[in-house]
TIDO-737066 format. One record per residue (C-alpha): y, z, x. Coordinates in steps of 0.2 Angstrom, whole numbers, padded with zeros to 4 digits, always signed. Layout:
REM residues N
YZX
...
REM end
This chain:
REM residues 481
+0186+0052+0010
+0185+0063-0005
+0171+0063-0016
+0172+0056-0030
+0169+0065-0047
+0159+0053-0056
+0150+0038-0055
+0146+0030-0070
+0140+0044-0083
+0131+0052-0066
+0142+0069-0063
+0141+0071-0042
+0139+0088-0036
+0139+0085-0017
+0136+0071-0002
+0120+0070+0005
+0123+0059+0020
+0133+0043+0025
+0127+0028+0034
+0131+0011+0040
+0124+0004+0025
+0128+0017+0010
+0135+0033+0006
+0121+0046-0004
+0128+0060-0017
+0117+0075-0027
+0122+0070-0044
+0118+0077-0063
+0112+0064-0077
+0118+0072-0092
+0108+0061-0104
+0090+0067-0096
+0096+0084-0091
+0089+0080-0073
+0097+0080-0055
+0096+0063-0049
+0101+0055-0030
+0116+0042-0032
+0115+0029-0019
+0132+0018-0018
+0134+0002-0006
+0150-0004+0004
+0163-0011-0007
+0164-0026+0004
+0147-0032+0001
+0155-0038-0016
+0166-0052-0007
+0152-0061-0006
+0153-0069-0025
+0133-0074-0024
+0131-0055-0020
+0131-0047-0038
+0119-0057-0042
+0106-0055-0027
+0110-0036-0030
+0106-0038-0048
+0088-0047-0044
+0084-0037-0029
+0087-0023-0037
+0078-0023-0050
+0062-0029-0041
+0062-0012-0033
+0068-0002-0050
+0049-0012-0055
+0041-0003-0040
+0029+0014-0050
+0017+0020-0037
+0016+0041-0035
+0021+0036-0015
+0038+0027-0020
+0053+0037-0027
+0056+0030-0043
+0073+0020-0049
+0082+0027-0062
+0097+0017-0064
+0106+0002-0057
+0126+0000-0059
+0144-0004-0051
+0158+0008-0053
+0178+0002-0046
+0169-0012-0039
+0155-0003-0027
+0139-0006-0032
+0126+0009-0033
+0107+0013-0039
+0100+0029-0045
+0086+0036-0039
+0074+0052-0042
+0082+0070-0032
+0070+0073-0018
+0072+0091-0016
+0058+0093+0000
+0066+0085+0015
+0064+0070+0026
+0051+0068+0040
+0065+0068+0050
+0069+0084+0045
+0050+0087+0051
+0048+0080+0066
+0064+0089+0071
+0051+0107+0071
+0040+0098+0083
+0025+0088+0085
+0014+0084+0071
-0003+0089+0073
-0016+0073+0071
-0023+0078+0051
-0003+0082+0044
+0000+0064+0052
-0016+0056+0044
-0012+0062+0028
+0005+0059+0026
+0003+0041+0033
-0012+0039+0020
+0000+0044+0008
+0014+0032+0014
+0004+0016+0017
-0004+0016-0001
+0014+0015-0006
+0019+0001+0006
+0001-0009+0002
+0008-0008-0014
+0023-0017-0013
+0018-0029-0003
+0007-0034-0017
+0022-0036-0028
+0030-0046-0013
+0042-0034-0008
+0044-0028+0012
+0052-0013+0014
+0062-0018+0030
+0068+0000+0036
+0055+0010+0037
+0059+0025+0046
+0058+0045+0045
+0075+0046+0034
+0067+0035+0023
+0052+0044+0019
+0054+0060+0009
+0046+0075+0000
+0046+0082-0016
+0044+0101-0019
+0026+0102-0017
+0028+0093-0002
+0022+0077-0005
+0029+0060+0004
+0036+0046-0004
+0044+0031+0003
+0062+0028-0002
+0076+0014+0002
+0065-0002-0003
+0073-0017+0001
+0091-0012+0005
+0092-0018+0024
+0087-0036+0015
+0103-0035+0002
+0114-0027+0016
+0106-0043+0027
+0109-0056+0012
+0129-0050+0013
+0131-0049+0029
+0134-0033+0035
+0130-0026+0050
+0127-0012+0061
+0137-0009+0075
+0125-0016+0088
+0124-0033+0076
+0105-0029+0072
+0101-0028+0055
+0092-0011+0049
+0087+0002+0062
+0083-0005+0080
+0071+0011+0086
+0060+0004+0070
+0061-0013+0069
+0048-0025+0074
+0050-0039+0085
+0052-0054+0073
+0064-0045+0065
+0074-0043+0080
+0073-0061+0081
+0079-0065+0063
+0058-0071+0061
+0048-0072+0047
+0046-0057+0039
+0031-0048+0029
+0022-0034+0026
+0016-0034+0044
+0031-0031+0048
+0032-0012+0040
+0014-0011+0049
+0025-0009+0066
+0037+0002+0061
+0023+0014+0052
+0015+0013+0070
+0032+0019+0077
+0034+0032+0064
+0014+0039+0070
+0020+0037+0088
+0036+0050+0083
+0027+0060+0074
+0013+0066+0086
+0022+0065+0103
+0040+0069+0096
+0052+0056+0102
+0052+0037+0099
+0044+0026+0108
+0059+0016+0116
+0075+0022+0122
+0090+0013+0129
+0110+0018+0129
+0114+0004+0116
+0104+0001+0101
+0102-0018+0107
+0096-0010+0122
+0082-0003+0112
+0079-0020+0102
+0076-0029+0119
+0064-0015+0123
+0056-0018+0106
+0054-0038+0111
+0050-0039+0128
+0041-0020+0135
+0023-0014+0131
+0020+0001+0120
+0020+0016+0130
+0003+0026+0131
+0005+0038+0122
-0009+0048+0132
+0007+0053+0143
+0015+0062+0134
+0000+0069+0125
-0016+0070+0134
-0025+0082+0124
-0025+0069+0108
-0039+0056+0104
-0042+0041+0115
-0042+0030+0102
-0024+0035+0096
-0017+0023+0109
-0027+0011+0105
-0020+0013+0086
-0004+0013+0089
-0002-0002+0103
-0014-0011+0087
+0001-0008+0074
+0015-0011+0087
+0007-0028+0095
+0021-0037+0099
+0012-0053+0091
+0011-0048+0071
-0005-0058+0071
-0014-0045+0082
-0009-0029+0072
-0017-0020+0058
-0017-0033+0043
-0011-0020+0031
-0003-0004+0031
-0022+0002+0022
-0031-0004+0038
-0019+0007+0048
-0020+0022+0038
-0039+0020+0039
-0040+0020+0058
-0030+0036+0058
-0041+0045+0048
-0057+0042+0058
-0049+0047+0071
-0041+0064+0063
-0059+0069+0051
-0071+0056+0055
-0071+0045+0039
-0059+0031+0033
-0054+0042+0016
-0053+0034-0003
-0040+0022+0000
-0038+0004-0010
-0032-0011-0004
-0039-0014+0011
-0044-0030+0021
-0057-0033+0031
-0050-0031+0050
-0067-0021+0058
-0061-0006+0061
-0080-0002+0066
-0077-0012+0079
-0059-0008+0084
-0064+0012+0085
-0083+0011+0088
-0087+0020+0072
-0088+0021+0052
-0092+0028+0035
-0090+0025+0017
-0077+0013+0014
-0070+0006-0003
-0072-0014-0005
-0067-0026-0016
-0079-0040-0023
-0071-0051-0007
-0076-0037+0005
-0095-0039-0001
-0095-0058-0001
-0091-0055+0018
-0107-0044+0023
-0117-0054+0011
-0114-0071+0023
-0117-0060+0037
-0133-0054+0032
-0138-0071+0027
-0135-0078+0045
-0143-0060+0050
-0158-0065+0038
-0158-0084+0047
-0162-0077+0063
-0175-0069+0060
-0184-0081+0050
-0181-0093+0063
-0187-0080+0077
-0205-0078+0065
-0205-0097+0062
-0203-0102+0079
-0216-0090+0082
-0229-0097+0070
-0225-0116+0080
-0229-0109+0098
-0244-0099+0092
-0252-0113+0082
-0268-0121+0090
-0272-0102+0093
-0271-0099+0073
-0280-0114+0072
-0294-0108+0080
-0297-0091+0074
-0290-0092+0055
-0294-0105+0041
-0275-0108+0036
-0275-0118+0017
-0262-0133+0017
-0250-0124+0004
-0248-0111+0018
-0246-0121+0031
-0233-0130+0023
-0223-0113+0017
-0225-0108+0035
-0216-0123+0042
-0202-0125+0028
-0186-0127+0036
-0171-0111+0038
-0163-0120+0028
-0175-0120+0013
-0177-0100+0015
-0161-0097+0015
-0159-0103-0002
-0171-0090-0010
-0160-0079-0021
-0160-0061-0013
-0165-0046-0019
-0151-0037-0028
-0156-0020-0039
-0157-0022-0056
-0146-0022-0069
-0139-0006-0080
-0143-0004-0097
-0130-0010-0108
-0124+0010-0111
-0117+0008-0091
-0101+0002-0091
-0086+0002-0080
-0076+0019-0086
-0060+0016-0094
-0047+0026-0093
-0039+0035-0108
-0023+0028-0112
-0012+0036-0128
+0004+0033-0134
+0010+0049-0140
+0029+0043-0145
+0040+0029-0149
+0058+0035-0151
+0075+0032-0148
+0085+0041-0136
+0105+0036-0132
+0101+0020-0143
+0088+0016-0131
+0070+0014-0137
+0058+0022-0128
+0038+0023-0128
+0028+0039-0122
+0012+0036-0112
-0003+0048-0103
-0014+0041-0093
-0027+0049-0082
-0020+0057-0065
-0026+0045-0052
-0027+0029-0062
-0010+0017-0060
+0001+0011-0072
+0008-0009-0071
+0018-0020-0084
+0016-0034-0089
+0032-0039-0095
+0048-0046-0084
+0059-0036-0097
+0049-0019-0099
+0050-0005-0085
+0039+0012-0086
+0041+0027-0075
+0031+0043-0071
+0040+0058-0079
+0027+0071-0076
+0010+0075-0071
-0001+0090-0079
-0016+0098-0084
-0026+0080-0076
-0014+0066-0087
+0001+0058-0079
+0017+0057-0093
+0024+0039-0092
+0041+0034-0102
+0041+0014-0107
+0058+0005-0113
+0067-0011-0112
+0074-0021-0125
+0076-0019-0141
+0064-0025-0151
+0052-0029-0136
+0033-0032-0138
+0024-0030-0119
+0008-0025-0113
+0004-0011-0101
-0011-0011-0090
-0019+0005-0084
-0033+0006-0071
-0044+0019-0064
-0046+0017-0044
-0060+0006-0040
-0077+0014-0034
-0081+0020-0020
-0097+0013-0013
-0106+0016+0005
-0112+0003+0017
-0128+0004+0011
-0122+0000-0008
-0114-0014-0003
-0125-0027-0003
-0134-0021-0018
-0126-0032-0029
-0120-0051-0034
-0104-0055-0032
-0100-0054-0050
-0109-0036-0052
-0107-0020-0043
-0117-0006-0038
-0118+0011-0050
-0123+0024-0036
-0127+0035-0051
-0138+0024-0062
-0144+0015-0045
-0141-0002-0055
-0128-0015-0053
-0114-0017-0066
-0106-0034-0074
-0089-0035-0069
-0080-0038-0084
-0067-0051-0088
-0053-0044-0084
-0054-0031-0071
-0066-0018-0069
-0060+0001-0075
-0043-0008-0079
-0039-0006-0101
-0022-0016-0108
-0010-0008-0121
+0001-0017-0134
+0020-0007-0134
+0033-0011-0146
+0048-0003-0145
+0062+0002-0157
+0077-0007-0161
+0089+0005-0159
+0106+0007-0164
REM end
């Protein structure tokens, strides 16, 4: 089939690949001066009259998605009837491409796993399940960092109709067993097929093979996951246990989030969770046997303040228990006032609902940093108004507004560039965040629930009304014409 010239005002060079579900081209975007990827779907998908519009909607939920791990949505379109989205050129590979070379050593797997599942945690947060995760869909830029792409196109390709050959929707050798079974789908889900991609990555091969992909599917449903100790017996013990945890066949018994995963990987590759966000409360310490510094939210402390209150009970009972059996003894030996005697008998209960010792609080000059956000432009470009932002590098960007869209053009000297637009006319917030802080499990407990700890100040913090480290902008773009 020849290539085509154009598509839309996109000026295609070459053809990346062809698949079942779409056909990729290199293309040039003459209006930003940028090469760009140009994904186009089958022109049957559009016999389906509700299509266009699922297309248009799904779509543009994923063009939403701004996180440094997820390639970025230019453009969404239809050219001679085939509908086709633009998306940032990845000029550093697949991890296909990678685990072609040979096995991945444990540290290059936990890092670009981290990497990955902050980007799928994420989405999952915006409601969006990716589906298809696999090694084609998780690419490199030039400096050889991973981001996921592809983001909800089994779900359209699903929503038409189509098909692969073996009649499985998405990739069988990925795909986790409720999928198979046309289940329930959430972000779960992409926890199994992440624990598929660790599996490829360290021992190099997938964990399943059949001579059909619907043989592979039934072996997806019905066998247990291969120890992975036999094909590698030099890596950790604990690995297998990781990856039969993300590939349980019952989603209720995997990792709960794609962060819990991530964090199990890197105690086992350096021995500490890392700085990652999101996370849920799945005991990893007691999954692996170890821990260290782990980053909570204001639910995660709630949690280890009821278990050090029941800890806290059963020690008081011990001591009061104590004081019952030894009591004629006392009586003998000690002149014990009423008012102590009384104290000394008061019920668990009553203890229990003694405030607990918290530290102080900080001085009002200790505040929840916020980041530096400046708009440094408002202009119009191709009759399209647009708004330039920098924020700090680490912080995240997330709009407020159904019409708006912002995307990351660039990051240097510590600031990331972001490029706003929408509407004409249009009036919507931003909100920027710095990550949250990292605290140990002996700063946990420190504070109330509406506080948290500064290690630096040793005091607690007020979380403020909105969200701790997070600022909001006004934008308000050009009418242009």
């Amino acid at each position: 089939m020849a290539i085509p010239e154009k598509i839309g005002r996109y000026i295609v060079k070459s053809e990346l690949g062809r698949g079942g579900m779409a056909t990729v081209y290199r293309g040039f975007d003459p209006s930003f001066d940028r090469e760009v990827a140009i994904k186009v779907l089958p022109r049957e998908m559009l016999h389906d009259p509700q299509f266009r519009s699922r297309f248009e909607r799904e779509i543009k939920m994923v063009a939403a998605l701004e996180h440094p791990a997820i390639v970025p949505v230019y453009d969404v379109g239809e050219e001679d009837g085939q509908p086709y989205f633009v998306m940032r050129y990845m000029t550093g590979g697949s991890l296909s491409d990678l685990i072609e070379k040979g096995k991945t050593p444990i540290d290059d797997t936990a890092h670009i796993i981290e990497k990955i599942a902050q980007g799928l945690a994420y989405s999952h947060r915006k409601g969006i399940v990716h589906r298809d995760l696999k090694p084609d869909n998780i690419l490199f830029d030039e400096n050889g960092n991973p981001f996921i792409s592809d983001f909800g196109i089994a779900k359209l390709t699903e929503s038409s109709g189509g098909l692969t050959g073996s009649g499985v929707i998405g990739t069988p050798a990925y795909m986790s067993p409720e999928q198979a079974q046309g289940g329930e789908i959430d972000g779960r889900s992409d926890v199994y097929g992440l624990g598929v991609i660790v599996y490829q990555m360290l021992s190099g091969q997938q964990p399943y093979s059949a001579d059909t992909p619907m043989g592979v599917v039934v072996k997806h449903i019905t066998e247990p996951v291969p120890d992975i100790l036999n094909l590698i017996p030099e890596v950790p013990a604990d690995m297998d246990a990781i990856i039969k945890t993300a590939m349980a066949k019952d989603k209720t018994k995997r990792y709960e989030s794609t962060i819990d995963l991530a964090k199990a990987l890197n105690l086992v590759a350096f021995g500490n969770e890392g700085n990652l966000a999101f996370s849920t409360n799945t005991n990893l310490k007691k999954r692996l046997g170890s821990s260290s510094t782990m980053q909570l939210s204001r639910g995660g402390r709630t949690g280890i303040f009821v278990a050090g209150g029941v800890l806290i009970l059963a020690v008081i009972g011990f001591f009061l228990l104590r004081n019952q059996l030894m009591a004629p003894e006392i009586a003998t030996t000690t002149s014990i006032p009423t008012e102590q005697t009384t104290q000394l008998s008061a019920t668990p209960t009553e203890v229990v609902e003694e405030a607990p010792a918290f530290a102080p609080f900080c001085s009002e000059s200790v505040t929840f940093p916020l980041p530096e956000v400046k708009e440094t432009e408002n202009r119009c470009i191709q009759k399209k108004g647009y708004a330039f932002l920098t924020i700090p590098e680490g912080a995240e960007l997330e709009i407020l507004h159904p019409d708006g869209t912002c995307r990351r053009e660039a990051v240097s000297g510590g600031r990331q560039t972001y490029s706003c637009t929408g509407t004409p006319f249009l009036i919507m917030d931003v909100k920027v965040c710095n990550p949250p802080p990292v605290l140990s499990n002996e700063d946990l407990g420190q504070c109330s629930e509406d506080a948290t700890f500064n290690a630096e100040n040793q005091c607690c913090v007020p979380v403020p009304p909105q969200e701790a480290g997070c600022t909001v902008i006004e934008i308000r773009l050009k009418g242009c014409q």
